[in-house]
C-alpha positions in Angstrom: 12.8 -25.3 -122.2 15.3 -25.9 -119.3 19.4 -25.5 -120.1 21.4 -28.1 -120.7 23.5 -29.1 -118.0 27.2 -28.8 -118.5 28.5 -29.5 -114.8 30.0 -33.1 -115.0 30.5 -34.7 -111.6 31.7 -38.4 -110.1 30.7 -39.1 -106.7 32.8 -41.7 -104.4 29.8 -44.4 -103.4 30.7 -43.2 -100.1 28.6 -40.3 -100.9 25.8 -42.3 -101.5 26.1 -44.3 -98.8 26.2 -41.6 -96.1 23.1 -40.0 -97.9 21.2 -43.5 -97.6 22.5 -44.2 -94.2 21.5 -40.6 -92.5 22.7 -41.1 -89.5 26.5 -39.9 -90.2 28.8 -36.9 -89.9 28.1 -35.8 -93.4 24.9 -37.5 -94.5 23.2 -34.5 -94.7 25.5 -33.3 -97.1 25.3 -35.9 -98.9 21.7 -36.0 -99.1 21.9 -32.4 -100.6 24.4 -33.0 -102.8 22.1 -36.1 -104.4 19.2 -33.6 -104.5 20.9 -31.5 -106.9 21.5 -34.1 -109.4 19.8 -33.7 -113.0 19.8 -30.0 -112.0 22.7 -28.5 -111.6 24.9 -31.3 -112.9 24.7 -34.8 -114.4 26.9 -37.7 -113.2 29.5 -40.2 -114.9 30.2 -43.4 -112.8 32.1 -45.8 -112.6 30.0 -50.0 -112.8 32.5 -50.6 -109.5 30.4 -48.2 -107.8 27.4 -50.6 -108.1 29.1 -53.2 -105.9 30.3 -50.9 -103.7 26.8 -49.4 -103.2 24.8 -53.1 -103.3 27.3 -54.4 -100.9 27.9 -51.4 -98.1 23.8 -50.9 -98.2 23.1 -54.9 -97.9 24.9 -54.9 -95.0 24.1 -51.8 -93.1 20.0 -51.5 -94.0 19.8 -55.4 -96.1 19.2 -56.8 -99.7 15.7 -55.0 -100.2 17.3 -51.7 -99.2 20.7 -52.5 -101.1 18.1 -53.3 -104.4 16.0 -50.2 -103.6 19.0 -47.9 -103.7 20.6 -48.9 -107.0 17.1 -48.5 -108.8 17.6 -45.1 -107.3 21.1 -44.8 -108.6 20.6 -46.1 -111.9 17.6 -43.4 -112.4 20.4 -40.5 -111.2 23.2 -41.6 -113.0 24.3 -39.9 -116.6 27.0 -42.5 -117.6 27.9 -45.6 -116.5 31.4 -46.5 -117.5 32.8 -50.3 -117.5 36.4 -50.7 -116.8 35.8 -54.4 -117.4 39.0 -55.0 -119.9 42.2 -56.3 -118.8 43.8 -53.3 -120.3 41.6 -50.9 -118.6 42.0 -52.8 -115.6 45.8 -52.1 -116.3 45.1 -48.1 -116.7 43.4 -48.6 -113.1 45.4 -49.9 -111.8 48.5 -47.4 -112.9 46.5 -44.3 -111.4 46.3 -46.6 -108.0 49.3 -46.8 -108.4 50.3 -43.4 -109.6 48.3 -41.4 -107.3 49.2 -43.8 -103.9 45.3 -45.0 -103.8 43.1 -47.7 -103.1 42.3 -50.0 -106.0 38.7 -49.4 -105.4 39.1 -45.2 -105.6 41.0 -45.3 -108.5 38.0 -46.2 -110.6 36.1 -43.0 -109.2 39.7 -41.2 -110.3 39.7 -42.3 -113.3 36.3 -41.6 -114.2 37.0 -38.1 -113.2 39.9 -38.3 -115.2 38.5 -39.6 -118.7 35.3 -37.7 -118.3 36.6 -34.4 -116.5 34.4 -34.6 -114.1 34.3 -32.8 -110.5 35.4 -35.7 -108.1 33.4 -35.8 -104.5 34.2 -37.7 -101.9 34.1 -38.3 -98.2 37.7 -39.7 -97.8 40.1 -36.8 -97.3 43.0 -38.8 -96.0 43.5 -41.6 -98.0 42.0 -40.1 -101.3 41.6 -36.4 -101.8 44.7 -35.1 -100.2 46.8 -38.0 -102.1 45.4 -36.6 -105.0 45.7 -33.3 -104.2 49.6 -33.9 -103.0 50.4 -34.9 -106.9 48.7 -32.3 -108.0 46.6 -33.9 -110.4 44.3 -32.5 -113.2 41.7 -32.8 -110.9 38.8 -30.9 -109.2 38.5 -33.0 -105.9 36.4 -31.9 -103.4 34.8 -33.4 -100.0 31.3 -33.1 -99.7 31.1 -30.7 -97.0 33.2 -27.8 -99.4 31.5 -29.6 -102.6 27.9 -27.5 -102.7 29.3 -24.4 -103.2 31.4 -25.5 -106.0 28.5 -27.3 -107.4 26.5 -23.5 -107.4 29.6 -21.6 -109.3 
């Protein structure tokens, strides 16, 4: 009978959408890092990160490859978490705010936040070093140094 897998992780739908894409700087890292999922570590989400996904793959690849990749995604993913509520919304919004990020990354920080997960992402300027300049409670990593954290 296989271990249970303790290694909680978020992944920025920028991840995903590299992987999918394979045809940029990091995709195959990105690609690696989705093979390792339900192995060596489960994911938490955040329900933004479907639009995100639905959207940025409609556009690039279209609708039946924006449908095939959240069928995908749902099958990967650990828990879903809905930030729906205005006062959730409102603790969002404070870590945006907090933290000096976009509205639309401060779900994925949050989600690491409330679930203490390992947060991966492909934005270093604009999202990990922000974080990483507060020095938050936070195990951020980019996806190209995020494998061999993922194998500790």
């Amino acid at each position: 009978m296989p271990g249970v897998i303790n290694k909680r992780i978020t992944l920025d739908s920028n991840v995903f959408i590299s992987a999918i894409k394979e045809n940029e700087e990091f995709s195959k890292d990105c690609s690696e890092i989705l093979n390792h999922v339900g192995t060596s570590f489960i994911l938490y989400q955040p329900t933004s990160c479907i639009t995100e996904l639905y959207n940025e793959i409609g556009k690039t690849k279209g609708e039946p490859s924006a449908k095939k990749a959240l069928k995908k995604f749902y099958k990967m993913v650990y828990h879903l978490e809905d930030y729906g509520s205005s006062a959730q919304c409102e603790r969002v919004g404070k870590t945006a705010l907090k933290y000096r990020v976009y509205s639309a990354d401060a779900f994925y920080l949050r989600t690491s936040f409330d679930f203490k997960t390992m947060l991966i992402s492909l934005d270093e300027k604009d999202f990990i070093d922000r974080i990483k300049a507060k020095d938050a409670d936070c195990n951020v990593y980019h996806a190209k140094e995020a494998l061999s954290e993922i194998s500790k």
